[in-house]
Backbone as ProteinMPNN parsed JSONL, in Angstrom:
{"seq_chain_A": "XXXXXXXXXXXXXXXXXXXXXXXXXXXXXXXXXXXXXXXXXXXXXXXXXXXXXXXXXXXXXXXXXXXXXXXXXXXXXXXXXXXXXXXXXXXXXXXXXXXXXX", "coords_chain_A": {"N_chain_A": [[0.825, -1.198, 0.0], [2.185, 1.259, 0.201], [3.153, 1.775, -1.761], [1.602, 2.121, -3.731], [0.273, 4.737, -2.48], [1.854, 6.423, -2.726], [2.365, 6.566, -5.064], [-0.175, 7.931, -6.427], [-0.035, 10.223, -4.88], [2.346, 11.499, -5.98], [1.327, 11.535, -8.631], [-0.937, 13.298, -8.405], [0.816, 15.363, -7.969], [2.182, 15.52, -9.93], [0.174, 16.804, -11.7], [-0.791, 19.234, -10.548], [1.098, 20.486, -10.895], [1.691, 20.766, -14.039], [-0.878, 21.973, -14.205], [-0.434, 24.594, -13.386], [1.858, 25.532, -15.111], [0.801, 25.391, -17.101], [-0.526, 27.45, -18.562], [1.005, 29.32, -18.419], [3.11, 28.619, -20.311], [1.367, 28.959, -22.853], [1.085, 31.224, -25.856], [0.216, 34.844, -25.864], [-2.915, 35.471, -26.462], [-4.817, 37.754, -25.854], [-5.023, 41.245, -26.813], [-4.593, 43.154, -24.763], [-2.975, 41.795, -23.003], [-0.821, 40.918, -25.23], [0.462, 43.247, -26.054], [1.539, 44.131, -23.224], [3.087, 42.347, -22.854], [4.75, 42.767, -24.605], [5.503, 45.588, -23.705], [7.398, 44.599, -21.83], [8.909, 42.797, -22.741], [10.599, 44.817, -24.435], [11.246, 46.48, -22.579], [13.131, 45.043, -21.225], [15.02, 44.827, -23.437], [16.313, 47.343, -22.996], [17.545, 47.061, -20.311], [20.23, 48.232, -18.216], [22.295, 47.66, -16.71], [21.798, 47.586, -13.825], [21.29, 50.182, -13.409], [18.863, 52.766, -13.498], [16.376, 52.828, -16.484], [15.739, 54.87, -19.137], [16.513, 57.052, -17.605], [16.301, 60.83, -17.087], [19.0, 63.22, -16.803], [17.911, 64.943, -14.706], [16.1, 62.835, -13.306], [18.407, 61.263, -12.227], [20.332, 63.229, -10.512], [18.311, 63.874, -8.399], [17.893, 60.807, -7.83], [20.37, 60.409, -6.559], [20.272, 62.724, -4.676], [18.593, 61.617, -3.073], [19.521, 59.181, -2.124], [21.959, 59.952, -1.063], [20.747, 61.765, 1.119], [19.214, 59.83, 2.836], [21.854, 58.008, 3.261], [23.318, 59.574, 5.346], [20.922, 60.097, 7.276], [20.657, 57.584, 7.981], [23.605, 56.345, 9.044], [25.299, 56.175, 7.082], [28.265, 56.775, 5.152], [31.15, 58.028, 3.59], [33.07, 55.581, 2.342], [31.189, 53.559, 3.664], [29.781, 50.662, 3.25], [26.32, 50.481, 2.187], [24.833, 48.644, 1.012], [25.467, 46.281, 2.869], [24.657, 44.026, 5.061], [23.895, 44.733, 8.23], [26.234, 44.032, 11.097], [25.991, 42.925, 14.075], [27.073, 43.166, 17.379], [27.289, 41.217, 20.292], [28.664, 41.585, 23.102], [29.421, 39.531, 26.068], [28.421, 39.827, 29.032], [28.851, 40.752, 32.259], [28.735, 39.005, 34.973], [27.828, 38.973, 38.431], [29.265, 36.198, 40.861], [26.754, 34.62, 42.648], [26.717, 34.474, 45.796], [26.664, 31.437, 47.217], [27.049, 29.603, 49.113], [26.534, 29.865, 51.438]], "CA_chain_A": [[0.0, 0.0, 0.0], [2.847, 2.289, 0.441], [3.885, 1.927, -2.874], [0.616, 2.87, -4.889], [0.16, 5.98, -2.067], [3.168, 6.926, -3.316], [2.336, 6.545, -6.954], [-1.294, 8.492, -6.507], [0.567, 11.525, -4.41], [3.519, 11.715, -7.16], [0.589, 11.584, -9.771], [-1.451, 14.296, -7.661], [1.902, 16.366, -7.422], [2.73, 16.358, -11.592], [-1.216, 17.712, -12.287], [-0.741, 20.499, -10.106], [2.288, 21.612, -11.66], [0.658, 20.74, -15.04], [-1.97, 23.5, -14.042], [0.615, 25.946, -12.468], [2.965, 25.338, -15.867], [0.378, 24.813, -18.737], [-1.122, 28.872, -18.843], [2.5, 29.988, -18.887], [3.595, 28.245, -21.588], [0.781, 29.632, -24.132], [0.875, 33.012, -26.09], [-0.389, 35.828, -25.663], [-4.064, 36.116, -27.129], [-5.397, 38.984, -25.737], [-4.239, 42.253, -27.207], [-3.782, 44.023, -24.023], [-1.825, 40.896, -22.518], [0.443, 41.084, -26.091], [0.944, 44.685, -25.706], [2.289, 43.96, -21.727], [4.274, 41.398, -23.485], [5.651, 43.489, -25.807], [6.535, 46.644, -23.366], [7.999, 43.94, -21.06], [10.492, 42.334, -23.402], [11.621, 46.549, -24.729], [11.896, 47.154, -21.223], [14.121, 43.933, -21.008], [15.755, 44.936, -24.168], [16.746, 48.484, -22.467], [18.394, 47.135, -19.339], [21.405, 49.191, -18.049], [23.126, 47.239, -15.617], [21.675, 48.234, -12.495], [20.751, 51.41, -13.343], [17.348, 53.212, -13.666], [16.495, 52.622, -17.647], [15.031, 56.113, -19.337], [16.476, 58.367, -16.873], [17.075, 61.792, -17.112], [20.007, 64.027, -15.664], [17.328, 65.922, -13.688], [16.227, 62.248, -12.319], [19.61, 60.427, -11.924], [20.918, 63.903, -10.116], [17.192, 63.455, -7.341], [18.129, 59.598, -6.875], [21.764, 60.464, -5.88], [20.392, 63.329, -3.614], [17.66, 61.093, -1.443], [20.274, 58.188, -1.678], [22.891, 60.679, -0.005], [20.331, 61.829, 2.222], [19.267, 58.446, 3.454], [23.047, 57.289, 3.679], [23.066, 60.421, 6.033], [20.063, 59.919, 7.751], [21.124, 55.522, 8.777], [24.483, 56.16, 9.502], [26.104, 55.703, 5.771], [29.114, 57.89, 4.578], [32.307, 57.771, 2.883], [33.255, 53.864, 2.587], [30.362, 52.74, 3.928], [28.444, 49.874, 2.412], [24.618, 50.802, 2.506], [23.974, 47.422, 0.582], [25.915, 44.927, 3.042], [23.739, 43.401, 6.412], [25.13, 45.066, 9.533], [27.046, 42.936, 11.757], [25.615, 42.965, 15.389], [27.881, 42.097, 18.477], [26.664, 41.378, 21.98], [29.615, 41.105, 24.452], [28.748, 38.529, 27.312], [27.428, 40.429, 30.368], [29.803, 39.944, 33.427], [27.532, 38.85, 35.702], [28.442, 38.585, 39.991], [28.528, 35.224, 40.822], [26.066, 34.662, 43.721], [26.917, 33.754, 47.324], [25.989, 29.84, 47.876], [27.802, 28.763, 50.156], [26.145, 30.402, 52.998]], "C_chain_A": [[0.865, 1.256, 0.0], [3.199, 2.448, -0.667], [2.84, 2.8, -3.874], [0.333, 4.424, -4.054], [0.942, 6.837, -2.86], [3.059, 7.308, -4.49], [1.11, 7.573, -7.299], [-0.397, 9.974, -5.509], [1.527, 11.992, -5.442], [2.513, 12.23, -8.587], [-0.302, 13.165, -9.597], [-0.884, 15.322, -8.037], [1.849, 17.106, -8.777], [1.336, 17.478, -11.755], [-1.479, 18.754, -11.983], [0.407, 21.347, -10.842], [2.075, 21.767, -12.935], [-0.083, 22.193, -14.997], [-1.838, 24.801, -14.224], [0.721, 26.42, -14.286], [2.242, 26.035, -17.319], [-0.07, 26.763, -19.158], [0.181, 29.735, -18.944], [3.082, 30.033, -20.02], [2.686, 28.779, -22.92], [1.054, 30.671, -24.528], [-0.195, 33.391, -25.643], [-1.666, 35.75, -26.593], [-4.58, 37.16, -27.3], [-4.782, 39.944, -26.093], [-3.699, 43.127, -26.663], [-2.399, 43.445, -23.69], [-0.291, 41.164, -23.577], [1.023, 42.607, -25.594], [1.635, 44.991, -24.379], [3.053, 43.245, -22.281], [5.64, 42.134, -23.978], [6.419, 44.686, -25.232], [7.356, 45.454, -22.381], [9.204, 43.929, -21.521], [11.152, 43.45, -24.03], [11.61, 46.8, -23.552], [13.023, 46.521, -20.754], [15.722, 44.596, -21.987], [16.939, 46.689, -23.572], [17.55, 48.276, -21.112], [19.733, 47.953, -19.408], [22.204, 48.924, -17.073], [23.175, 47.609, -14.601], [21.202, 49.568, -12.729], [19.326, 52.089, -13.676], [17.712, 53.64, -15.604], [15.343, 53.811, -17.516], [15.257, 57.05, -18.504], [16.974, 59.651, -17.344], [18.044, 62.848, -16.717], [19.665, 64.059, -14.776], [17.102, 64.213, -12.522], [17.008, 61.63, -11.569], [19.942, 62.009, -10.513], [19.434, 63.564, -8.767], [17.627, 62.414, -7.242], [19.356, 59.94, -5.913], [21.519, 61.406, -4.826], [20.173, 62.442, -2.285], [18.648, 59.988, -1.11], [21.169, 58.617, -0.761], [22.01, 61.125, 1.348], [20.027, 60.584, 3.464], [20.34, 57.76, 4.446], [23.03, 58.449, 5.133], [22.297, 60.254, 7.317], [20.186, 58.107, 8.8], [22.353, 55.253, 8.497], [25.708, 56.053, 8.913], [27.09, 57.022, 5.712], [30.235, 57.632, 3.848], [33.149, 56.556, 3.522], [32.846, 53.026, 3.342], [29.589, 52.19, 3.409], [27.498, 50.16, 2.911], [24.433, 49.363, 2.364], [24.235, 46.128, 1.836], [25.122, 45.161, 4.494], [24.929, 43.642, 7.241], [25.011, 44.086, 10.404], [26.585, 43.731, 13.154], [26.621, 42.533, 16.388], [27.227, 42.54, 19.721], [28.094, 41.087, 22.443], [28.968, 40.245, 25.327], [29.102, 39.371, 28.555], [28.546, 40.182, 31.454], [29.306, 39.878, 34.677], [28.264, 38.077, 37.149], [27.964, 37.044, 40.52], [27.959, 35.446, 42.349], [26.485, 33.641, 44.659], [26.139, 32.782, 47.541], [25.887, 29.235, 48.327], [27.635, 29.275, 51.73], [24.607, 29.516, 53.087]], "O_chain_A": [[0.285, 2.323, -0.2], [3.747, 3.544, -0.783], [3.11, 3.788, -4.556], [0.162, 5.375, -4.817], [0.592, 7.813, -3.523], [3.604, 8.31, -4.952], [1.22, 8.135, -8.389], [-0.478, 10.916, -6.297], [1.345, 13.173, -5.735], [2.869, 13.09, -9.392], [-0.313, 14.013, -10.489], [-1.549, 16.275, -8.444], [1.66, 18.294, -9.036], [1.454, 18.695, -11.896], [-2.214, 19.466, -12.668], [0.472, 22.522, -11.203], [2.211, 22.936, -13.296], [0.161, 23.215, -15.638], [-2.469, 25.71, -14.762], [0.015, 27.295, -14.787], [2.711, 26.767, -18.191], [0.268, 27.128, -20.284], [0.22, 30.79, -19.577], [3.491, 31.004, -20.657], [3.289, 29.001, -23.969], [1.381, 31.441, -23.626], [-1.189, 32.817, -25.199], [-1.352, 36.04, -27.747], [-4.866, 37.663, -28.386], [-3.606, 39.802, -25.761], [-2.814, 43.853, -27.115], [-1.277, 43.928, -23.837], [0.835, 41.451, -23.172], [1.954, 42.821, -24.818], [2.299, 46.026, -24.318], [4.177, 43.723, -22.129], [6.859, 42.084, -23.816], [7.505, 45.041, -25.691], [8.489, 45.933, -22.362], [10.213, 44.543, -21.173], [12.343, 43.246, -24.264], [12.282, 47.824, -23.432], [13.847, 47.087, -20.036], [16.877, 44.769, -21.596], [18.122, 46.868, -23.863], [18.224, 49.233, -20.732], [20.247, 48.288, -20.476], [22.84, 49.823, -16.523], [24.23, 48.01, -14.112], [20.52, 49.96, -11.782], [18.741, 51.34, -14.457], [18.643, 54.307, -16.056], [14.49, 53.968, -16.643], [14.438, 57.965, -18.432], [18.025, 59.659, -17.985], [17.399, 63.577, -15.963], [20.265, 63.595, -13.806], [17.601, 64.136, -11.399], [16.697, 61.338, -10.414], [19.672, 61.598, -9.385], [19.877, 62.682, -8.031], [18.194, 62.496, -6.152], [19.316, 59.766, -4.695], [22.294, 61.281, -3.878], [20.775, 62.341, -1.216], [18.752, 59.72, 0.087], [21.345, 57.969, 0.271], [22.448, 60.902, 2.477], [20.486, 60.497, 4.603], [20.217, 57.26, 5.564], [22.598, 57.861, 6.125], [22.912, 60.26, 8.383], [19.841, 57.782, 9.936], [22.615, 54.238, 7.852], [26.8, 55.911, 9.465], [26.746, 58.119, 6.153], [30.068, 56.532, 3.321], [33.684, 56.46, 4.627], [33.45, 52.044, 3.774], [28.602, 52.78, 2.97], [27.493, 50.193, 4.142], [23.965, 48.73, 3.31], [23.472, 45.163, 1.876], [24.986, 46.282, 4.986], [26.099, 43.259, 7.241], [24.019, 43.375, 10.561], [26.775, 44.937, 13.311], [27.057, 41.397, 16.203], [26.8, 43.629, 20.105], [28.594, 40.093, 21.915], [27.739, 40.289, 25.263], [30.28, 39.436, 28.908], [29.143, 39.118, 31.29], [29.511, 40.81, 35.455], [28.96, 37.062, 37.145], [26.796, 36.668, 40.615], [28.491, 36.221, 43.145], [26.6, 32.426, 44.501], [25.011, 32.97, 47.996], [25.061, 28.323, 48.357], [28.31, 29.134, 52.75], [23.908, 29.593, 54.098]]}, "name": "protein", "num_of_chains": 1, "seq": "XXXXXXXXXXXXXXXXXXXXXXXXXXXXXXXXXXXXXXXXXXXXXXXXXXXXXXXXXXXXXXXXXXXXXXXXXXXXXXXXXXXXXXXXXXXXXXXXXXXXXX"}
């Protein structure tokens, strides 16, 4: 019996992913859907390696302010990573040991 459970849960498992899988894999019909399609993959085609795609001076020169302000604002400054997870330390407590022997 453990074997056919096995075989009816495994069978269960593919049809769901089937389900998930199968509406992905079709085109686009609808003409709005194509048209999301279509700015998707020119928005793809415009990547900039990290950088904000279509910007202009005026906005590149506003990200770099609020980013400086920010860095400013949580502690950031010259050769400080913003991006990297700050490192926490606890010291251990030095705690009196208690009289027991009375």
């Amino acid at each position: 019996t453990k074997g056919i459970t096995g075989i009816v849960r495994k069978s269960g498992f593919l049809a769901r992913n089937f389900g998930v899988s199968a509406p992905a894999s079709q085109k686009a019909t609808d003409p709005i859907q194509q048209l999301f399609v279509k700015k998707i993959q020119e928005y793809k085609s415009k990547e900039s390696g990290g950088k904000l795609v279509d910007a202009t001076p005026e906005v590149e020169k506003d990200l770099k302010t609020e980013l400086d302000r920010v860095s400013k604002q949580f502690g950031g400054g010259a050769g400080v990573d913003m991006t990297k997870f700050p490192e926490f330390k606890f010291p251990s407590a030095h705690v009196d040991p208690i009289n027991a022997t009375n």
